[in-house]
N, C-alpha and C positions, 0 to 999 in steps of 0.2 A: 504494500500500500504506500501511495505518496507519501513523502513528509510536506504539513505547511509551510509558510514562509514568512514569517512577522518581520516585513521589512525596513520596519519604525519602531524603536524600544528604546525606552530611559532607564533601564533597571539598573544604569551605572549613576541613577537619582538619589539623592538624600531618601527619599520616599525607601528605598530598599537598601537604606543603611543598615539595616540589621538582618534582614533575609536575604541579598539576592541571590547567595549561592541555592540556599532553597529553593529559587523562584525560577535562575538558570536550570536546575537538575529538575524541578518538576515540565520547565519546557522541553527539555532533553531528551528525556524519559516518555517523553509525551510525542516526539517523533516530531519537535518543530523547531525549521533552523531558526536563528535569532538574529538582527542587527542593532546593537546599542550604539544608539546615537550622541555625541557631543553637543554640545548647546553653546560650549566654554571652553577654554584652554583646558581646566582641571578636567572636565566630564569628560572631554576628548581623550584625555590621557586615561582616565578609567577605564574606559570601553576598550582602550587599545591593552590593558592591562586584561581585561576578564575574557578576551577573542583569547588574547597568547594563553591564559590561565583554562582553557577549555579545547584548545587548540586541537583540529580533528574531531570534535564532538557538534559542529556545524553553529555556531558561536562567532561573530564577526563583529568587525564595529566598522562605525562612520565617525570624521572629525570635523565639528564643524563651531563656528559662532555666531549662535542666534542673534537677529536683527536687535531684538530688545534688551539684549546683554551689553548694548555698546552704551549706555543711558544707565547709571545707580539710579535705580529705585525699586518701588515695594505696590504688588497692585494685587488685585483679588481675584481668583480665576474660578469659575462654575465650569463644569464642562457641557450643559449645554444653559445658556445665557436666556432662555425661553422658560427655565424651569428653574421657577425660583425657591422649590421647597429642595436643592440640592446642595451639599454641602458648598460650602466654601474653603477653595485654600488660597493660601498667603504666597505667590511668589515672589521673591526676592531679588534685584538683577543686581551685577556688580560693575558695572559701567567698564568694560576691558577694552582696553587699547590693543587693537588688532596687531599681532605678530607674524608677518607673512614665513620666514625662518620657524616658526617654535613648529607652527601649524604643517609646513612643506615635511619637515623631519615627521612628524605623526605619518601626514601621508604617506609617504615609501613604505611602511609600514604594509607588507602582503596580507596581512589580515584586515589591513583597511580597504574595505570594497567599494567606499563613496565618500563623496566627500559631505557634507551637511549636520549639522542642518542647516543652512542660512538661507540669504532670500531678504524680503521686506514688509515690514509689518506694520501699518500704517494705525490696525484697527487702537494701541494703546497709548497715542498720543493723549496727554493733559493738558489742562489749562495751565497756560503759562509756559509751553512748552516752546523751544523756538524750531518750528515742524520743519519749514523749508530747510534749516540745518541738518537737522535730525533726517530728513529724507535723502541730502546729500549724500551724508554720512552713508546712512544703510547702500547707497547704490553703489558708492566708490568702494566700500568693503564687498561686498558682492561680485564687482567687478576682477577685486582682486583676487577672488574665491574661484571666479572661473579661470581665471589666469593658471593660480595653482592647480585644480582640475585638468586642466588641458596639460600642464608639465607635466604630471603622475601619469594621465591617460586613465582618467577616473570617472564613471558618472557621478551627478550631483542629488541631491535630497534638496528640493526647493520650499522652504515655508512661503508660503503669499498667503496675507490678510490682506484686506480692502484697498490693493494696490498690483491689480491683475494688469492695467495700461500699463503703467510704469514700468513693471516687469519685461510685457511682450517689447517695447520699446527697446530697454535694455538687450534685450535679447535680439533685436537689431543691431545693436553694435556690439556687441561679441558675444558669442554665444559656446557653450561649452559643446565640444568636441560628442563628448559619449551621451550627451543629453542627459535622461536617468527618470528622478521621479515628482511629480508636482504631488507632495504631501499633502495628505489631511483633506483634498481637493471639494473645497464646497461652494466653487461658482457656477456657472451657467451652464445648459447644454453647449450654447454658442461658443462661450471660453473652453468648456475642457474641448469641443471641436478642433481652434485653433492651436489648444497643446497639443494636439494628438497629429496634425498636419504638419508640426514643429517638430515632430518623433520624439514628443514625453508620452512617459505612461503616469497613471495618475492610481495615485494612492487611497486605495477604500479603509472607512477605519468603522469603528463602535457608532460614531454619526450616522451613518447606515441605516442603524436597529432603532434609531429614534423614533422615526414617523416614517410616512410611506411618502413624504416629500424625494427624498435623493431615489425613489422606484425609478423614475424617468431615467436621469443617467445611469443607471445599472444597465438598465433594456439597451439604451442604445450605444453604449462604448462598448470598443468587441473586447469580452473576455482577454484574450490576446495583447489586451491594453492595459490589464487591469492587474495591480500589484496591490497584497493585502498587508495592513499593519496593526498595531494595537494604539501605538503612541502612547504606550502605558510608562506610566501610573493611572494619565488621563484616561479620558474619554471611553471607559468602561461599554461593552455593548449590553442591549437589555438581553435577558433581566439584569443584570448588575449595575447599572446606571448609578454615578453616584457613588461606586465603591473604588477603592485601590483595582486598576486596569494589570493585567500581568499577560505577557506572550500566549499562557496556555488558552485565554479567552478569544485569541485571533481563529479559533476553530465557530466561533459566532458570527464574527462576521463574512465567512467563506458561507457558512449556510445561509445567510441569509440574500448574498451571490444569488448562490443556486437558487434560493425560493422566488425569485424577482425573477430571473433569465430561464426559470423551469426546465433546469438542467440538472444534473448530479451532481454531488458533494464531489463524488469523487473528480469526476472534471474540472470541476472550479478548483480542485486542489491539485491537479495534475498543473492546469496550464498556468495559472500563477504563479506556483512554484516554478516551473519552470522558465517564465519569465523572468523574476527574478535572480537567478538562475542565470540566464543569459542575458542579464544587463549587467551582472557583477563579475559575470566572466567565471564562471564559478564550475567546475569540469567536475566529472565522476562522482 
């Protein structure tokens, strides 16, 4: 039988400061490869630490720095913003000065299969923020993010909140080499069309199992496009909504793939996998 392929994971998060090697062994164990993702220089270095620390047991990481990591501050996150009896956490950011060196050395890294997460994140601008700045900023690191991409010969992990133009623009004037994967993806039919005529594939997560709003793009993006994740701690799929998200729950959002496309589990875990699979360059 396939294995799945959770191609979005934090479990190198504070949130699994005290279990992840429980939470890696029960994904393990559970027949599903894993890619821990960076957000920060520190998280980046984690994930590169727990792929080598599992090495051969299908364990990988990506290195990347989140849009909203380049600003210190402190904001509230729900994971889904429509439901407000869900808990609340506290994130934290630490305002990092981009290190194109610290970052390139992670890369080289054979265990590093992608580079991300970055990208642009317009949705958590504040009042009083100076945004045209703060906009610059995200694109010029982003930019430099493809730059490193294209050295390694790496796909990317793209976060985009409420800054899909900006993006495809940028992506006019230079565009990564291996393409990869538009994370968390919850724009338009219209927009994931133009990812996908751009040759990204787009990232299904626990948003999915909310409502039967995201049915439309499931139907119409081909399987073939489509890469599953957890983005755990977050964005839990139902029933879980609202709890600690972990890799083994990415078995909820492939069924619910299937139940949308009225295809088989097993399908929707063959070809995923497999795409995943072959955008990380990933043999035997």
């Amino acid at each position: 039988m396939s294995r799945l392929f959770d191609t979005h994971a934090h479990v190198n998060f504070n949130a699994f400061r005290e279990d992840a090697d429980e939470v890696l062994r029960r994904a393990i164990d559970g027949g599903i490869f894993v890619v821990n993702v960076g957000s920060q220089l520190s998280t980046s270095r984690r994930a590169v630490e727990y792929a080598k620390k599992y090495s051969g047991q299908g364990v990988y990481a990506a290195i990347g720095l989140h849009p909203i990591q380049l600003k210190k501050r402190s904001f509230e996150h729900r994971d889904d913003e429509n439901d407000w009896e869900l808990p609340v956490t506290e994130i934290k950011t630490i305002g990092e000065t981009f290190d194109f060196e610290a970052y390139l050395g992670l890369a080289r890294d054979p265990l590093v299969v992608a580079i991300g997460e970055v990208g642009l994140d317009y949705h958590h601008f504040e009042d009083g923020d100076d945004i045209p700045a703060l906009k610059d900023e995200q694109k010029r690191v982003l930019r430099e993010f493809v730059c490193l991409a294209n050295e390694v010969g790496k796909p990317m992990m793209i976060h985009c909140w409420d800054a899909y133009d900006d993006l495809f623009e940028l992506f006019d004037e230079t565009s990564p080499d291996k393409r990869g994967i538009i994370h968390s993806f919850i724009g338009s039919h219209k927009t994931a069309k133009k990812f996908l005529e751009l040759g990204w594939n787009l990232g299904v997560n626990g948003i999915a199992t909310y409502s039967d709003s995201y049915d439309r793009l499931i139907r119409e993006v081909p399987l073939e496009r489509i890469v599953i994740e957890t983005d755990c701690p977050y964005l839990a799929p139902f029933p879980h909504k609202g709890e600690r998200n972990e890799p083994l729950l990415v078995r909820l959002v492939a069924e619910k793939i299937a139940a949308v496309k009225g295809v088989r589990f097993d399908e929707v875990t063959l070809v995923t996998t497999k795409n995943a699979r072959d955008m990380f360059g990933l043999r035997g």
